[in-house]
KEKOL-157399 format. One record per residue (C-alpha): chain; x negated, y negated, z; residue in three letters. Coordinates in nm, 2 decimals. Each point is the difference from the previous one (the first is absolute). Layout:
BEGIN
  chain    east   north      up  res
      A       X       Y       Z  ALA
...
END
This chain:
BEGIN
  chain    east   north      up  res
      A  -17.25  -13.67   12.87  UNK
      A    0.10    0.36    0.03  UNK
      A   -0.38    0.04    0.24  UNK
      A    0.09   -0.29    0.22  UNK
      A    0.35    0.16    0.07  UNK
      A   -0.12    0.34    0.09  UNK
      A   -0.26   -0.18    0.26  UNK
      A    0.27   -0.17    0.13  UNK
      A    0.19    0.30    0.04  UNK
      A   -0.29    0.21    0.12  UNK
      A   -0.07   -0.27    0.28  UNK
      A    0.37   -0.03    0.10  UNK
      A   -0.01    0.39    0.04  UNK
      A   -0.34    0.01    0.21  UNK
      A    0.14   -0.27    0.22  UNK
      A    0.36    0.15    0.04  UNK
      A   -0.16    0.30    0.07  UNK
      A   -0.22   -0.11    0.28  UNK
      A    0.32   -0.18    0.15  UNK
      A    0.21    0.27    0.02  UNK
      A   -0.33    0.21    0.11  UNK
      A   -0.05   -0.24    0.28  UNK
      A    0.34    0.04    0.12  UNK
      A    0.04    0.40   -0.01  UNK
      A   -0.28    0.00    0.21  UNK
      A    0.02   -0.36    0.22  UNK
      A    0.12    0.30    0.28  UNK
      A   -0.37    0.17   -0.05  UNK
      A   -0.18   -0.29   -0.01  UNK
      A    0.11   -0.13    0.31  UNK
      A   -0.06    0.37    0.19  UNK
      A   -0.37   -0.03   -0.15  UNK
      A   -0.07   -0.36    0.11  UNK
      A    0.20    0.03    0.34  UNK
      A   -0.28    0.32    0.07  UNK
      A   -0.28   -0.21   -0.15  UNK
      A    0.02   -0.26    0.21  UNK
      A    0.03    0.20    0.29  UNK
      A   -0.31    0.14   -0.07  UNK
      A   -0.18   -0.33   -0.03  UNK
      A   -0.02    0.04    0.40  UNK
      A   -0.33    0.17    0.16  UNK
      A   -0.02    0.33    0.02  UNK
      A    0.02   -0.01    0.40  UNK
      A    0.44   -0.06   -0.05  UNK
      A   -0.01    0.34   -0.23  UNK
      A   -0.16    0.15    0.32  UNK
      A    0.27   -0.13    0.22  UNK
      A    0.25    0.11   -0.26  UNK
      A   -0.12    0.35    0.02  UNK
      A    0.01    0.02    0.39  UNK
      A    0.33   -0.13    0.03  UNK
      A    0.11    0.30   -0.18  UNK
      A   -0.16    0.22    0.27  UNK
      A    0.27   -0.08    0.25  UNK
      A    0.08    0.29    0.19  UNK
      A   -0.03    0.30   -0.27  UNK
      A    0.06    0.34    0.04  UNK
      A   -0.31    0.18   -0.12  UNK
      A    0.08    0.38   -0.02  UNK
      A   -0.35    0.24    0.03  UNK
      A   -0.15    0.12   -0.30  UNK
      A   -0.07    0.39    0.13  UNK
      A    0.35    0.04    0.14  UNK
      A    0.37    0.00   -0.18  UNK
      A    0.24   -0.11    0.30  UNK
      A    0.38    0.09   -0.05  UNK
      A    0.14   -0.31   -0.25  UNK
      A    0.12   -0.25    0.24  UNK
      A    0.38   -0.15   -0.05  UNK
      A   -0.04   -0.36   -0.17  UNK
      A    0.24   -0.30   -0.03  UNK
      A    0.16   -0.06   -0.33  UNK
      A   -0.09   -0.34    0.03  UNK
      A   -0.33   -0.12   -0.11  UNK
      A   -0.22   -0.29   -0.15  UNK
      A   -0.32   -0.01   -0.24  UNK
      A   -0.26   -0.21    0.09  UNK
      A   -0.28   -0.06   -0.20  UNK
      A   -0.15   -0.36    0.13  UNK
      A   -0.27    0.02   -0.27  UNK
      A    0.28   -0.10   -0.28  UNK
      A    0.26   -0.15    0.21  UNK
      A    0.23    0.28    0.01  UNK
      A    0.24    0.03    0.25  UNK
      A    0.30    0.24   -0.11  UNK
      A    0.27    0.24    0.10  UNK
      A   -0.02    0.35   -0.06  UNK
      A    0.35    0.16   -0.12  UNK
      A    0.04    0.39    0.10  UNK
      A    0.23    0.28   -0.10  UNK
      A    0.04   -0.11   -0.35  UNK
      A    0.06    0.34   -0.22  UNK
      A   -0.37    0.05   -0.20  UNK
      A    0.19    0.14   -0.26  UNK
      A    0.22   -0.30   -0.06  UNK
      A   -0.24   -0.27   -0.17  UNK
      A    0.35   -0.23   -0.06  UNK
      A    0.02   -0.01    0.40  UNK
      A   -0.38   -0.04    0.03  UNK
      A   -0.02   -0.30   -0.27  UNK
      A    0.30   -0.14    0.18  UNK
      A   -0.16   -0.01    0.33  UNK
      A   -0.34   -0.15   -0.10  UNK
      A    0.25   -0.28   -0.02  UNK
      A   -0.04    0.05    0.46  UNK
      A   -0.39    0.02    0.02  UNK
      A   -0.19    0.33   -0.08  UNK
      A    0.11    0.33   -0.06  UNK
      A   -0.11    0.30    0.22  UNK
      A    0.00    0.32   -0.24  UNK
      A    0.22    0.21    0.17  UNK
      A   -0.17    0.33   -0.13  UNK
      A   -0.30   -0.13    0.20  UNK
      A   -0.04    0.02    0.38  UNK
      A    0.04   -0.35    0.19  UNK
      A   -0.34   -0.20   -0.03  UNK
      A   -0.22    0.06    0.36  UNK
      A    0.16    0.38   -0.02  UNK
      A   -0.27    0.31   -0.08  UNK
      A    0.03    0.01   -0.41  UNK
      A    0.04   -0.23   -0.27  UNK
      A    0.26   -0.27    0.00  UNK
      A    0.06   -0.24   -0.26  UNK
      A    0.13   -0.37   -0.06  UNK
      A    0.13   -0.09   -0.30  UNK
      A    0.05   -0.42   -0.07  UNK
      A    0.04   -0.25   -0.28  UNK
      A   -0.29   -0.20   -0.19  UNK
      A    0.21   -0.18   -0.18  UNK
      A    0.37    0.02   -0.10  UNK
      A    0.30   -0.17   -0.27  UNK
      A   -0.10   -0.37   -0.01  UNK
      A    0.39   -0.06    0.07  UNK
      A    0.01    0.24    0.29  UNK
      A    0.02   -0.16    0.35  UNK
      A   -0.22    0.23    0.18  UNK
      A   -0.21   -0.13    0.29  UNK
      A   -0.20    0.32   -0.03  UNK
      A   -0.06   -0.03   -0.33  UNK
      A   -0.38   -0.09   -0.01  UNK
      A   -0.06    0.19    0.35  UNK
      A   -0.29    0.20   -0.17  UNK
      A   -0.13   -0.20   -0.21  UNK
      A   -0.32   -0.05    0.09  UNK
      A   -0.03    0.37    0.09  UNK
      A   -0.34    0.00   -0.17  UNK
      A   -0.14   -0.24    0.29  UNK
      A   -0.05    0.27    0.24  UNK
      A   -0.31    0.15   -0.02  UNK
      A   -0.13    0.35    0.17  UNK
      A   -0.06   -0.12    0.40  UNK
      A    0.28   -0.19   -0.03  UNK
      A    0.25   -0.01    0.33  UNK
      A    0.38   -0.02    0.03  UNK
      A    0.30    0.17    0.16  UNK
      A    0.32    0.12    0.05  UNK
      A    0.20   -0.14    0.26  UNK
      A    0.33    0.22    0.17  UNK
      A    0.25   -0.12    0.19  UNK
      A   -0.04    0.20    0.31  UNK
      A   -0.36   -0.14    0.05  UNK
      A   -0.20    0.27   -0.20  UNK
      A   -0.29   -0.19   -0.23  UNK
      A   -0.18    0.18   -0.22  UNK
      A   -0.30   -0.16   -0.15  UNK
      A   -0.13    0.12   -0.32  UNK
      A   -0.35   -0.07   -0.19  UNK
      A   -0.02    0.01   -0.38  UNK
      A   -0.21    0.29   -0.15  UNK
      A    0.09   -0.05   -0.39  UNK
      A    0.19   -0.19   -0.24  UNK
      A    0.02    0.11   -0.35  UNK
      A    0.24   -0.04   -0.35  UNK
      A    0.16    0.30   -0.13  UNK
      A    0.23    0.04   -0.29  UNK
      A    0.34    0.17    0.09  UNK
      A    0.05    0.13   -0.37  UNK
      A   -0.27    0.22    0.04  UNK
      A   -0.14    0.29    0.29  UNK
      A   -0.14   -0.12    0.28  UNK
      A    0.09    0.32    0.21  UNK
      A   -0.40    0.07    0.08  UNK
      A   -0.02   -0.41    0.06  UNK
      A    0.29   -0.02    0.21  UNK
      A   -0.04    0.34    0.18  UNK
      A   -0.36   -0.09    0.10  UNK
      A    0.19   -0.29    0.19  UNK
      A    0.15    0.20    0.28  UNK
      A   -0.32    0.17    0.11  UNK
      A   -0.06   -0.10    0.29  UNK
      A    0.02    0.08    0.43  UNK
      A    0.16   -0.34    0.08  UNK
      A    0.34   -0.13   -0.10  UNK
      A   -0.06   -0.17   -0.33  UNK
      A    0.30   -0.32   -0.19  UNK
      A   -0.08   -0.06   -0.34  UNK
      A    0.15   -0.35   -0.12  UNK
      A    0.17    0.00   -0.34  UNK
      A    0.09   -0.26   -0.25  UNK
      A    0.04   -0.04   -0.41  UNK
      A   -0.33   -0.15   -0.17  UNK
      A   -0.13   -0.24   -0.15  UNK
      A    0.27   -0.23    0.13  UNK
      A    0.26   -0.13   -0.20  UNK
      A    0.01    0.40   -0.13  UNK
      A    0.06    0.36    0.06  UNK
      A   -0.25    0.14   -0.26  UNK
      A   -0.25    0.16    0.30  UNK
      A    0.02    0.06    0.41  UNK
      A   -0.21   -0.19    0.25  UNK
      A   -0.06    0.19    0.29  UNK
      A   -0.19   -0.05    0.34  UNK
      A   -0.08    0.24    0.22  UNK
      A   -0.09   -0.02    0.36  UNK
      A   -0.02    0.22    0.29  UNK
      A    0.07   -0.04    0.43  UNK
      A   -0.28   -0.08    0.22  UNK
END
């Protein structure tokens, strides 16, 4: 008697766990399937994705360092590849994490101790994977599927006053913030064109590690 109680319990604990599993991460499922089937098309629409995001950019040359040009602070991430189509928010204080958590709530999160992505340097994007189930955050999920974008990969950053700057993915890596990555991160910025590295928490659903792309103008 005592046996077929425990089974019973055992099997109403596997299946309330994969319920409640299901729906913690229904919001992940979707974001996977919605890119799978996306991808189902030939390889020809990934082409045209990646030349639409060639529209008009501003390509700076690699043996010169022009005076930093003045840039709008309004702008939009595009990365086509993973249907990502998002605000940047500026001039949020890089020392205030409350205010940048707060704002991921808007769309992405330009680093402020960075330059502006397109500019001669490093500049940085910080966004959500994943956030609170309960939190009503449209941006929630808006990197996601980060670990899509392979090296050769296209997207860019959109101003408002016209300037496009299209940028191709050299790296994408996981890091763990707990511990130095000064060499790792510091190896980054090396570069003679203006470099964005995107930012988000991983594996989704946590904040254990760092998922970060890197990708450069051309």
């Amino acid at each position: 008697m005592f046996a077929k109680k425990l089974i019973r319990a055992i099997k109403i604990f596997v299946i309330t766990s994969a319920i409640v599993f299901t729906l913690l991460n229904a919001p992940l499922f979707y974001t996977e399937g919605k890119y799978f089937l996306a991808q189902i098309g030939s390889t020809s629409k990934t082409e045209k994705v990646h030349a639409s995001a060639k529209i008009q950019p501003v390509k700076l040359p690699v043996s010169e360092k022009p005076e930093q040009p003045v840039l709008s602070n309004q702008a939009t991430l595009v990365i086509d590849k993973i249907g990502v189509n998002v605000p940047i928010v500026f001039g949020i204080d890089g020392d205030n994490f409350d205010a940048i958590y707060d704002n991921l709530s808007n769309g992405v999160v330009h680093f402020s101790e960075t330059v502006k992505p397109g500019l001669m340097g490093t500049s940085m994007i910080l966004g959500h994977s994943s956030d609170f189930i309960w939190k009503r955050n449209r941006y929630a999920r808006v990197f996601a599927l980060l670990d899509k974008l392979q090296p050769g990969d296209s997207f860019a950053v959109k101003y408002s006053d016209g300037k496009v700057f299209t940028f191709k993915v050299t790296e994408s890596f996981v890091f763990d913030p707990t511990k130095d990555n000064e060499a790792k991160l510091t190896s980054l910025e090396s570069s003679q064109k203006p470099v964005l590295l995107l930012e988000t928490c991983w594996p989704v659903t946590s904040t254990a590690l760092r998922r970060v792309v890197r990708a450069e103008v051309f």
